[in-house]
VOLUMLO-874231 format. One record per residue: z, x, y of N, C-alpha, C in turn; residue number from 1; residue in one letter. Coordinates in pm, whole numbers, m for minus. Example, Ala and Ser with C-alpha at 12.3 -4.5 7.8 and 13.67 -1.06 7.14 Angstrom:
# residues 2
+--------+--------+--------+--------+--------+--------+--------+--------+--------+-----+-----+
!   n.c3 !   n.c1 !   n.c2 !  ca.c3 !  ca.c1 !  ca.c2 !   c.c3 !   c.c1 !   c.c2 !   n ! res !
+--------+--------+--------+--------+--------+--------+--------+--------+--------+-----+-----+
!    780 !   1319 !   m569 !    780 !   1230 !   m450 !    780 !   1320 !   m330 !   1 !   A !
!    708 !   1285 !   m225 !    714 !   1367 !   m106 !    787 !   1290 !      3 !   2 !   S !
+--------+--------+--------+--------+--------+--------+--------+--------+--------+-----+-----+
This chain:
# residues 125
+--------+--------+--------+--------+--------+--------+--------+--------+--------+-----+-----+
!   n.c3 !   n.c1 !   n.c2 !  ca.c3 !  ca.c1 !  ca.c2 !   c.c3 !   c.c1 !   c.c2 !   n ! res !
+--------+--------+--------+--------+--------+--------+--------+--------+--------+-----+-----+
!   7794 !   9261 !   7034 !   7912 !   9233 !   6955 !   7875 !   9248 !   6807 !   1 !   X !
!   7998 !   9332 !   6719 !   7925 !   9346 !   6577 !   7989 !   9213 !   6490 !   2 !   X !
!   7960 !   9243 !   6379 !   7985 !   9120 !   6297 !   8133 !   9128 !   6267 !   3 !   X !
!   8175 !   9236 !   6279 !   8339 !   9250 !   6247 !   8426 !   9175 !   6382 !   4 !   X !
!   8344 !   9188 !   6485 !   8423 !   9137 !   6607 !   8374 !   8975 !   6559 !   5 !   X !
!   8247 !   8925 !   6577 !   8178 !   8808 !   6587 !   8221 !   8685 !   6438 !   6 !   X !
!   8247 !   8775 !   6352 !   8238 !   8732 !   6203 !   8387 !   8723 !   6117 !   7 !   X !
!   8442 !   8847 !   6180 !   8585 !   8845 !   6100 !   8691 !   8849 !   6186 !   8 !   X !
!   8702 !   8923 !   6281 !   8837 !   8872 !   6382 !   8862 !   8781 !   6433 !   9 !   X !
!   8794 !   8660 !   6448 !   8788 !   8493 !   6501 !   8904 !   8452 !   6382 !  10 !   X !
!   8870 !   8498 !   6210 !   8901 !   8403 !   6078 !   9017 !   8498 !   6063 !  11 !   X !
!   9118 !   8636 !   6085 !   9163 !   8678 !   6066 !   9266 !   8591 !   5932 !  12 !   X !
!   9344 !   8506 !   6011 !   9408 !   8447 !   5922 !   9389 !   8363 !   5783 !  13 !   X !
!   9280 !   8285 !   5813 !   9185 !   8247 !   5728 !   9157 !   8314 !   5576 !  14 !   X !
!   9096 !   8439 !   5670 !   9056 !   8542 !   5546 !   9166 !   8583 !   5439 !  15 !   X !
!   9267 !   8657 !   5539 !   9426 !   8612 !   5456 !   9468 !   8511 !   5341 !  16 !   X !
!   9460 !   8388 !   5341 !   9468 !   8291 !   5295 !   9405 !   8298 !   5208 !  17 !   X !
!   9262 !   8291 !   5239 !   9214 !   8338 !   5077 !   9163 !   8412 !   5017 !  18 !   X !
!   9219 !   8529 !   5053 !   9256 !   8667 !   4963 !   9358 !   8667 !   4882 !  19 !   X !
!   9444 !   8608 !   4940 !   9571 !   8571 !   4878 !   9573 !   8467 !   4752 !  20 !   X !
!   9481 !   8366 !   4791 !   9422 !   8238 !   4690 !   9358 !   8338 !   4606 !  21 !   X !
!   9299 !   8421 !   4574 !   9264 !   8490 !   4514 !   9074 !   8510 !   4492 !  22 !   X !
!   9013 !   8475 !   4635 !   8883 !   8471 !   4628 !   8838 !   8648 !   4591 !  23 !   X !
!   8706 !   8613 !   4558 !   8693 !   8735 !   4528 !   8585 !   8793 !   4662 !  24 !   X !
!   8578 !   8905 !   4677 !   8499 !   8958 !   4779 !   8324 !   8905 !   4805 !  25 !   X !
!   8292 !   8939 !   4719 !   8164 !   8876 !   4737 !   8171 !   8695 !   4742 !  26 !   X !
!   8248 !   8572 !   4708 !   8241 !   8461 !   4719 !   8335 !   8484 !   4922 !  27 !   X !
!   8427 !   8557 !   4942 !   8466 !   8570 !   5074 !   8352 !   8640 !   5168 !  28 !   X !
!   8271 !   8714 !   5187 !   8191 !   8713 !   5244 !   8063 !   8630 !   5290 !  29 !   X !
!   7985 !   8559 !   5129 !   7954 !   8448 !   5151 !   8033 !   8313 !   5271 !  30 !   X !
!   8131 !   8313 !   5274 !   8201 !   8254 !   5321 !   8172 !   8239 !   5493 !  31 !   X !
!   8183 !   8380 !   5515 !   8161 !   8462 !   5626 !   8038 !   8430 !   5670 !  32 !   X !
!   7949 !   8485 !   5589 !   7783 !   8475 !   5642 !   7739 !   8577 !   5670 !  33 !   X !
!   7841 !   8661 !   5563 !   7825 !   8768 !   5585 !   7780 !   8912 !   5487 !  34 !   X !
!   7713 !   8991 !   5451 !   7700 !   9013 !   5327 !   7781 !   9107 !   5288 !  35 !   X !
!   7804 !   9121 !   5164 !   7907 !   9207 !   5104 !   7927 !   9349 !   5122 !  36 !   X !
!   7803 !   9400 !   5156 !   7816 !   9584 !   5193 !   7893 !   9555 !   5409 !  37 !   X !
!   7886 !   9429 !   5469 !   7882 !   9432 !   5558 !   8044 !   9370 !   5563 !  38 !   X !
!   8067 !   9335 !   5434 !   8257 !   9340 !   5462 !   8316 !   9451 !   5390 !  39 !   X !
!   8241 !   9489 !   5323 !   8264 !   9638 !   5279 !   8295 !   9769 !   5389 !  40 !   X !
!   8198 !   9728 !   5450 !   8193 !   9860 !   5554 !   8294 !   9815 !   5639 !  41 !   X !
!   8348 !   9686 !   5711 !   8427 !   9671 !   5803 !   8562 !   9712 !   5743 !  42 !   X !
!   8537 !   9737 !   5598 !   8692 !   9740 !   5571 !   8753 !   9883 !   5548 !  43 !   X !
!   8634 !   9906 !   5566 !   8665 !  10115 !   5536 !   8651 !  10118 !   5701 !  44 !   X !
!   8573 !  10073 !   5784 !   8583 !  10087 !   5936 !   8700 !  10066 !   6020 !  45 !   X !
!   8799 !   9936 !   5967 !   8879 !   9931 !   6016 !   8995 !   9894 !   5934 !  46 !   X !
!   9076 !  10014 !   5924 !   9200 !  10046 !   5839 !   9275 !   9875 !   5820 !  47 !   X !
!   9317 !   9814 !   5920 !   9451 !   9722 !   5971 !   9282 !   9620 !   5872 !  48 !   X !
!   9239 !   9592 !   5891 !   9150 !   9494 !   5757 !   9132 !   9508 !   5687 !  49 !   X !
!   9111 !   9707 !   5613 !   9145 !   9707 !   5474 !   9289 !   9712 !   5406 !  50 !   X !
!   9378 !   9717 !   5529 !   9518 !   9681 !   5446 !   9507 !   9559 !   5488 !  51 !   X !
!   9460 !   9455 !   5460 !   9500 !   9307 !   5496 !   9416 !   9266 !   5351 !  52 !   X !
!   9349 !   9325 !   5283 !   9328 !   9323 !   5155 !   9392 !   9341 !   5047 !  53 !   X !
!   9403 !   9502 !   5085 !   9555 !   9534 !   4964 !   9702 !   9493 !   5003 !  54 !   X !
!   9734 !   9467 !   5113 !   9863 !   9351 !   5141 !   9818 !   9246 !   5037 !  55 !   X !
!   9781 !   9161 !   5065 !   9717 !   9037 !   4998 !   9723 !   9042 !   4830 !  56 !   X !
!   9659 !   9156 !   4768 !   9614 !   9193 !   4601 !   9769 !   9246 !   4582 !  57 !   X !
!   9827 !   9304 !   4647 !   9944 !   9313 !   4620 !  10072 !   9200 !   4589 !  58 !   X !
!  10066 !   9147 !   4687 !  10177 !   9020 !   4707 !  10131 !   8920 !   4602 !  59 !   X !
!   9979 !   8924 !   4503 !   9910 !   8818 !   4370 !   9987 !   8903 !   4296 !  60 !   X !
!   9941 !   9014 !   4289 !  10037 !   9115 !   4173 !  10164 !   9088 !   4163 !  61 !   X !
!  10281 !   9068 !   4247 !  10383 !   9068 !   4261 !  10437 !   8912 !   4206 !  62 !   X !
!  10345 !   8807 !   4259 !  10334 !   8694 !   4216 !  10350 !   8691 !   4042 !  63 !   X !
!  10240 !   8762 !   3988 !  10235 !   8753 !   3842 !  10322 !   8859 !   3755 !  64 !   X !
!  10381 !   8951 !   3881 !  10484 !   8999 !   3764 !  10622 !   8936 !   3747 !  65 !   X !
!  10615 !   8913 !   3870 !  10715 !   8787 !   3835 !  10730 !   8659 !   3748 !  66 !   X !
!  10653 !   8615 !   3715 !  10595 !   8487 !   3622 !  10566 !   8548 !   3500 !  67 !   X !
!  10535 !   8668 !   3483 !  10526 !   8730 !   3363 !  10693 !   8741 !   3346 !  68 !   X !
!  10768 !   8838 !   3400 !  10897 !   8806 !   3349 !  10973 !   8741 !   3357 !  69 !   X !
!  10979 !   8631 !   3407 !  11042 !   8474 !   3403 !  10966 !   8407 !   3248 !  70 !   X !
!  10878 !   8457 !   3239 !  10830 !   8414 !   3073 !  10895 !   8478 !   2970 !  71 !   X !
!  10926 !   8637 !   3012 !  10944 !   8728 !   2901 !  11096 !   8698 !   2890 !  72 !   X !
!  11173 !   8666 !   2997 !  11340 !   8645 !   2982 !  11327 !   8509 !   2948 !  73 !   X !
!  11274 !   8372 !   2998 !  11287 !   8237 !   2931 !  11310 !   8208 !   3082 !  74 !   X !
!  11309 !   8056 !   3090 !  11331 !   8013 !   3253 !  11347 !   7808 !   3258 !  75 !   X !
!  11409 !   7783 !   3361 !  11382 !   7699 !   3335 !  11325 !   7575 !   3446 !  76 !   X !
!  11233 !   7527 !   3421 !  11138 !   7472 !   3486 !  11174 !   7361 !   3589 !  77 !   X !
!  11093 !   7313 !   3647 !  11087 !   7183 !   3766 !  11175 !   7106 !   3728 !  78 !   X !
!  11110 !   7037 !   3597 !  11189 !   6925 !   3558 !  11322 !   6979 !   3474 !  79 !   X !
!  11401 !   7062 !   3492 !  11517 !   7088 !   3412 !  11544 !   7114 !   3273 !  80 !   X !
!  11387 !   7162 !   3198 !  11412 !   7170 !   3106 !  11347 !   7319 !   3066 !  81 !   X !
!  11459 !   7336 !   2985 !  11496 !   7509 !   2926 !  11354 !   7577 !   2826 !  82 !   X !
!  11293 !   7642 !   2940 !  11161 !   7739 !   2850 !  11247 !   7893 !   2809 !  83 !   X !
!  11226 !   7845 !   2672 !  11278 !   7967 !   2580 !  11168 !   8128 !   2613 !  84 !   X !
!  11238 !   8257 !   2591 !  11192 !   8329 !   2616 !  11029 !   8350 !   2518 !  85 !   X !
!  10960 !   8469 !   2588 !  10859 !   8445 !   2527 !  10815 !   8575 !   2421 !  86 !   X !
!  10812 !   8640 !   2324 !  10868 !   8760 !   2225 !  10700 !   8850 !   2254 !  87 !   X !
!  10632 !   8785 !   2293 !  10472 !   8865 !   2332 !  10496 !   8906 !   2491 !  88 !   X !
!  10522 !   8829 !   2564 !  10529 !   8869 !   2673 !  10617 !   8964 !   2748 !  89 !   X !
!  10778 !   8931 !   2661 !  10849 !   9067 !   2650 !  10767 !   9234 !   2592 !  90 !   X !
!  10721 !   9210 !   2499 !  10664 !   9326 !   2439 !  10537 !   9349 !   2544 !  91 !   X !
!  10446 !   9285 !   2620 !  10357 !   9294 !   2693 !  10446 !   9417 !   2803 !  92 !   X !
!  10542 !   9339 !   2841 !  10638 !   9393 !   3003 !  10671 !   9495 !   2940 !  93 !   X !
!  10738 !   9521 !   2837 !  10768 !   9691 !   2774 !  10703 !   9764 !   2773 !  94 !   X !
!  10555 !   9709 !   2707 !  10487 !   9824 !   2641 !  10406 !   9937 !   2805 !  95 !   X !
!  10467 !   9854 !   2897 !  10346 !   9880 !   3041 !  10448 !   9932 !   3124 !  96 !   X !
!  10571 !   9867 !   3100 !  10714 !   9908 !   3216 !  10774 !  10006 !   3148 !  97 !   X !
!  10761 !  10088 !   3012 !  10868 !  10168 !   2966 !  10781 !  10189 !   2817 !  98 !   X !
!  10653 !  10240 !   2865 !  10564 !  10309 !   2758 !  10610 !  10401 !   2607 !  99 !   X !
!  10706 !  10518 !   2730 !  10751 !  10643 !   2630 !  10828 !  10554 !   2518 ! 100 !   X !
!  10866 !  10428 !   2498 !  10965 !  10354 !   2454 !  10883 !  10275 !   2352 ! 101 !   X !
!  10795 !  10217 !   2415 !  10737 !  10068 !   2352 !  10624 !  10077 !   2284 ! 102 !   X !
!  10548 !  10216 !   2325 !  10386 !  10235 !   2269 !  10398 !  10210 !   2124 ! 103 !   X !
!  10279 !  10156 !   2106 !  10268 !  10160 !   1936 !  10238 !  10294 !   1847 ! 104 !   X !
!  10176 !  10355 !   1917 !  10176 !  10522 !   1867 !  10235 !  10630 !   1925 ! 105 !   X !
!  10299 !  10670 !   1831 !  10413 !  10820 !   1960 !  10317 !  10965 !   1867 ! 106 !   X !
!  10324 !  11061 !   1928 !  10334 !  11193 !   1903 !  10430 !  11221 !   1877 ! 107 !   X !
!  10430 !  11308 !   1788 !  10578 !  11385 !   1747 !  10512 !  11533 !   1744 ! 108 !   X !
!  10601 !  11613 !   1814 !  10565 !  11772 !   1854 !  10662 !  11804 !   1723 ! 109 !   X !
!  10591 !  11894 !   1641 !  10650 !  11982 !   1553 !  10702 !  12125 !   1539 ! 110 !   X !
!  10779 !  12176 !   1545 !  10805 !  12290 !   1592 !  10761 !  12443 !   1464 ! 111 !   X !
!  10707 !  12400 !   1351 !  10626 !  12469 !   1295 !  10531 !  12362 !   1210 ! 112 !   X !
!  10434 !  12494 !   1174 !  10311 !  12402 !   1143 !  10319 !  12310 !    990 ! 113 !   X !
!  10264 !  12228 !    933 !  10307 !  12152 !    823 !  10134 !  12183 !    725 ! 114 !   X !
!  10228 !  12218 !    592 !  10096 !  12293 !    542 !  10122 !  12171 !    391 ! 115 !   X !
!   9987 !  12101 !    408 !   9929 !  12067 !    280 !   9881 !  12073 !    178 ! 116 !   X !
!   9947 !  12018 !     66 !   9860 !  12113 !    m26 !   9835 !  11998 !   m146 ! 117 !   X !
!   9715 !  11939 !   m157 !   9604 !  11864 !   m257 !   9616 !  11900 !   m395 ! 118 !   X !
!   9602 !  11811 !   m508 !   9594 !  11803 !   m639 !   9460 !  11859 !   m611 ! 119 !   X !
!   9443 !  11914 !   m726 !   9276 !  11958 !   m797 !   9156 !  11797 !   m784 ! 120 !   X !
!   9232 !  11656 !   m838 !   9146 !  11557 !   m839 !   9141 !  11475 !   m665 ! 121 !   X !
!   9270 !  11540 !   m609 !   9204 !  11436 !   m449 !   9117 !  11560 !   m363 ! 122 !   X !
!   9104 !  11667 !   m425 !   9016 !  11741 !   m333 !   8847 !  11715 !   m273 ! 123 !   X !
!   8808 !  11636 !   m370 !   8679 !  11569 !   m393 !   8684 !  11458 !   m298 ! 124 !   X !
!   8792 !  11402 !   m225 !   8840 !  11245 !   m186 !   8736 !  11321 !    m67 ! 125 !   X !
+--------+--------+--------+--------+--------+--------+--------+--------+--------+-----+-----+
């Protein structure tokens, strides 16, 4: 029996849980007793466990983009009281959700070339 049968299909759910908690691979293998190239390999070995990883990193992601924009629109909390929007965290969600828009530096394509031309004293600059 290998360690993927002996080691990780017993904890299936387990492992879930805290992937999701957000352990990181090497503290989850420890876990295991198992070493890290040896949950590595089970997870390229067997597809349905390496998507039980990226299921997992996904659904944290999804977690924090959500909480990111419940910050960036304003929200309001447990106890009923009104969290105003947040003016960084909006600009965070723009600058990543709608780049061509929000970047701090744009290109501008010119449609002929732009010719400079220097005083005699900034030529030395």
């Amino acid at each position: 029996m290998g360690k993927f049968e002996s080691a990780i299909l017993p904890q299936l759910e387990k492992i879930r849980a805290r992937i999701e908690s957000g352990i990181s691979c090497a503290a989850l293998a420890r876990e295991l007793g198992i070493s890290l190239s040896t949950l590595n390999r089970c997870r390229k070995q067997h597809p349905e466990f390496g998507e039980l990883f990226a299921d997992a990193e996904s659904a944290r992601d999804d977690l924090v983009e959500e909480a990111l924009l419940r910050r960036a629109t304003g929200y309001e909390n447990s106890d009923g009281k009104e969290i105003p929007p947040d003016v960084r965290a909006a600009v965070f969600w723009l600058k990543n959700r709608r780049p061509e828009d929000w970047q701090d530096r744009r290109e501008i394509a010119l449609s002929e070339p732009v010719k400079i031309e220097l005083k005699p004293e900034e030529k030395d600059l």
